[in-house]
C-alpha positions as MATLAB code, in Angstrom:
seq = 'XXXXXXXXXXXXXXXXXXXXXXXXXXXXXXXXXXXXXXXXXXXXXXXXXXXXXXXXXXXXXXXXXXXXXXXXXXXXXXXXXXXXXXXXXXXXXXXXXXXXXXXXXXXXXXXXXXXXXXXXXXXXXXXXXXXXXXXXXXXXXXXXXXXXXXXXXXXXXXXXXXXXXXXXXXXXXXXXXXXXXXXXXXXXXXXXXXXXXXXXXXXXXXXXXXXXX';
ca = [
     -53.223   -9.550   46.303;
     -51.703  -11.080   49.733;
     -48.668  -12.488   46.435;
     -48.051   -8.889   45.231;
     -47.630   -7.450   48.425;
     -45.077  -10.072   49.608;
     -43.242   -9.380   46.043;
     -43.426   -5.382   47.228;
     -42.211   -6.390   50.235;
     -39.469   -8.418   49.384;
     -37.867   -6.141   46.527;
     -38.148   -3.036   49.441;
     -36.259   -5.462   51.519;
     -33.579   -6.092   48.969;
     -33.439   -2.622   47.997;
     -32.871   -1.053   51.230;
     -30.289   -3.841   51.708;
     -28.200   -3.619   48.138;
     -25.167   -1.388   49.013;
     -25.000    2.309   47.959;
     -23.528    3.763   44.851;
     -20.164    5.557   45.835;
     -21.010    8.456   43.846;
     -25.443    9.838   44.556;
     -25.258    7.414   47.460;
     -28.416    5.904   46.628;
     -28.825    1.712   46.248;
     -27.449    0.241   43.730;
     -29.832   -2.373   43.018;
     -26.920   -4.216   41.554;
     -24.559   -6.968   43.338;
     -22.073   -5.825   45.968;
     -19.340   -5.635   44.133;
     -20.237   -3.080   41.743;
     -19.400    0.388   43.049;
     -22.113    2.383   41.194;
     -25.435    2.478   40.072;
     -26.929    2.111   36.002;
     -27.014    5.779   35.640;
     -23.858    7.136   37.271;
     -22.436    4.171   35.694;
     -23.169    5.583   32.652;
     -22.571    9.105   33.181;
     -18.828    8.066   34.089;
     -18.209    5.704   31.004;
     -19.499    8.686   28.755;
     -16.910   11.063   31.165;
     -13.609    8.707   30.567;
     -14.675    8.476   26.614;
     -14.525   12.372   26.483;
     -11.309   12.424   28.314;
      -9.950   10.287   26.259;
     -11.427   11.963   22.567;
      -9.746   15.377   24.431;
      -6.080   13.764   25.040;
      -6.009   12.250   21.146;
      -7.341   15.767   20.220;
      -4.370   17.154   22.143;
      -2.129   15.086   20.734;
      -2.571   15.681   17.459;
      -2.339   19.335   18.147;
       1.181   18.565   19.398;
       2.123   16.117   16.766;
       1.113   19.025   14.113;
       3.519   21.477   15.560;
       6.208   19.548   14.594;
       8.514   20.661   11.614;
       8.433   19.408    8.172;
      11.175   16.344    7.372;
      11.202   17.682    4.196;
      14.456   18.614    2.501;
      15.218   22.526    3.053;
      12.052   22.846    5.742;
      10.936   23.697    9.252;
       7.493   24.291    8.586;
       4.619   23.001   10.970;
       3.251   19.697    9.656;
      -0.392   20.630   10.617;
      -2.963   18.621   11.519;
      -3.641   15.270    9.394;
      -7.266   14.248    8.113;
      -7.229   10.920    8.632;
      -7.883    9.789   12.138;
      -4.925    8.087   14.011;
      -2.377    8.874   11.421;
       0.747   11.777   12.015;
       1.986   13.945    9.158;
       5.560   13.727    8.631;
       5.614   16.288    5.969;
       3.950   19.642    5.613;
       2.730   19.189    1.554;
       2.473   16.602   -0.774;
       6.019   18.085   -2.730;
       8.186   17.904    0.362;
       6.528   14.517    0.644;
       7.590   13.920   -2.939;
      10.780   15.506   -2.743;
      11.746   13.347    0.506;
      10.699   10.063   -1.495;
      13.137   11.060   -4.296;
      15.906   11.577   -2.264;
      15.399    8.479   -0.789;
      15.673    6.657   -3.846;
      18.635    8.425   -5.191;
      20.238    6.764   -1.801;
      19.124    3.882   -2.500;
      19.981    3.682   -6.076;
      23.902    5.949   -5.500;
      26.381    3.121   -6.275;
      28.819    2.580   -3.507;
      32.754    4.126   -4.326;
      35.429    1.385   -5.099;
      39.192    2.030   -5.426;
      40.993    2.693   -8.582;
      42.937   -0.072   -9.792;
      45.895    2.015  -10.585;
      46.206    5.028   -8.292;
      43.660    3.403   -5.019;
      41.330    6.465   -5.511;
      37.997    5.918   -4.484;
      35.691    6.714   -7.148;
      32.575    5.822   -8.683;
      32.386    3.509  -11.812;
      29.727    1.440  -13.483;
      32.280   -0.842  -14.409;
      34.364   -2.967  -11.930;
      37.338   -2.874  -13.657;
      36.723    1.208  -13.813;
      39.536    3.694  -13.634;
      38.995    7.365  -11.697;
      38.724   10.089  -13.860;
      41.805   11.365  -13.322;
      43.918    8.669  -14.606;
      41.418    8.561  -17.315;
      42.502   12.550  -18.549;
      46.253   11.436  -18.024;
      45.523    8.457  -20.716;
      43.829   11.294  -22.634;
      46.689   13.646  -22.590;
      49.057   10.552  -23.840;
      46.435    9.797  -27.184;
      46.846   13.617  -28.533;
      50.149   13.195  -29.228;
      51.134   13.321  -32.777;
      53.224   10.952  -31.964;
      51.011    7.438  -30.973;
      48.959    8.635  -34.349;
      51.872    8.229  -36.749;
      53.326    4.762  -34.672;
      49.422    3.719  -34.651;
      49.195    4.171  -38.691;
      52.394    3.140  -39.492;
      51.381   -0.375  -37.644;
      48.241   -1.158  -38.411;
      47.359    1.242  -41.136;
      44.388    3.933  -41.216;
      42.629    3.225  -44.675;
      39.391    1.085  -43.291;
      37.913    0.749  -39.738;
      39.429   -1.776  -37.523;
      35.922   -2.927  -36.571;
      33.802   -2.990  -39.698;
      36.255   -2.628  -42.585;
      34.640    0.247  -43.792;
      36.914    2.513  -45.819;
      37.433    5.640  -43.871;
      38.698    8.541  -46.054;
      40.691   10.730  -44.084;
      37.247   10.489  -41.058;
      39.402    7.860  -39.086;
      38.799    8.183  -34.902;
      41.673    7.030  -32.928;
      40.317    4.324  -30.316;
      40.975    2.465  -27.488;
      40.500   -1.446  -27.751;
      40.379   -1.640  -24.468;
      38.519    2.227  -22.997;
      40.321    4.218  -20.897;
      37.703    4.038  -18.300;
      38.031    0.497  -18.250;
      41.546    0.858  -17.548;
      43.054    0.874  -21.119;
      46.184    1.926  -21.984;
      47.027    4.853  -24.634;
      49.792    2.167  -26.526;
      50.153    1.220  -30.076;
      49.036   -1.851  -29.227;
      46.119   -0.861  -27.912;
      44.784    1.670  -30.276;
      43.176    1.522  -33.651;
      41.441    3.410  -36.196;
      37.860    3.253  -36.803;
      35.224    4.549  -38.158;
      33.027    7.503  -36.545;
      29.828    5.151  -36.088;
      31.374    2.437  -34.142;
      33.105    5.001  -32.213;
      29.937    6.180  -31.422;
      28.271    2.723  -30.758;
      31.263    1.142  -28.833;
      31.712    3.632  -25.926;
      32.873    2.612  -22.846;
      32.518   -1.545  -23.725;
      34.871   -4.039  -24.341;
      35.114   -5.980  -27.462;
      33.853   -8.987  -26.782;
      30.710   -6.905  -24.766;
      30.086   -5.266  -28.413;
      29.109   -6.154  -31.780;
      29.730   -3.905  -34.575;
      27.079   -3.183  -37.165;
      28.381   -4.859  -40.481;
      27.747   -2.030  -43.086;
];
């Protein structure tokens, strides 16, 4: 008995001498340097988690006023359903329609100056022309003119390409395309046939091989 009432004793003595909680004034029961007791301890840790679950609420309320980045809208994003993440767009099509645009930049090929008249233009090819010195080539071709010089040359009865007897269907061509910079000349036109027309396009001729009939 005489040992539990000096243990009574003692822990009165140490509670009356533990310093106060700064908040219900009432011991601690914990070492001086803590400023409050278990419970008020407590009641303020669940106080700053609230606070802080009300200013990420907030701001998310903000962040969903602001407008769409979608092309062609101001609409409110709104508020997102994942936790942590911001909207940037206020539907799934402007969020579509944003990623295609994108990637039309990224794919748009960059202009590059004409090699005859400086004009910046676009052109799959690097030796390219612009399109308008490509209609002034054009203009040159129709005349009856380069067809007679052309078939008095070279002759029109089979296809330059494939020897394939044409029959009055013969295409005046470009060896070398206008769009690749080729000259309307006698030199640098034949006649072919309508399918390697067709099959040839824009390519040079060592870029292209003709289908043997």
């Amino acid at each position: 008995m005489q040992i539990q009432a000096r243990k009574a004793r003692e822990a009165a003595r140490a509670y009356r001498s533990a310093p106060a909680c700064e908040r219900c004034e009432m011991p601690t029961g914990r070492p001086a340097n803590v400023r409050y007791c278990h419970a008020c301890d407590a009641d303020i840790e669940s106080l700053r988690a609230e606070d802080e679950r009300r200013a990420r609420r907030r701001e998310r309320e903000e962040a969903a006023k602001n407008p769409c980045q979608g092309p062609d809208c101001n609409n409110p994003v709104g508020l997102s359903k994942e936790k942590g993440r911001t909207r940037h767009y206020c539907s799934k099509k402007c969020a579509k329609a944003a990623e295609y645009i994108r990637a039309r930049d990224r794919r748009a090929p960059v202009p590059v100056p004409c090699p005859r008249c400086s004009a910046p233009h676009v052109s799959k090819y690097a030796d390219g022309v612009c399109r308008s010195c490509q209609r002034a080539q054009r203009t040159i071709a129709r005349r009856v003119t380069l067809k007679r010089a052309v078939r008095e040359q070279y002759g029109d009865s089979h296809c330059f390409h494939c020897a394939t007897p044409l029959g009055g269907e013969e295409i005046l061509d470009h060896l070398v395309p206008v769009s690749r910079g080729g000259l309307s000349t006698v030199d640098n036109m034949r006649f072919v046939c309508e399918r390697c027309n067709a099959s040839k396009k824009d390519q040079l001729i060592g870029e292209w091989t003709p289908a043997i009939a």
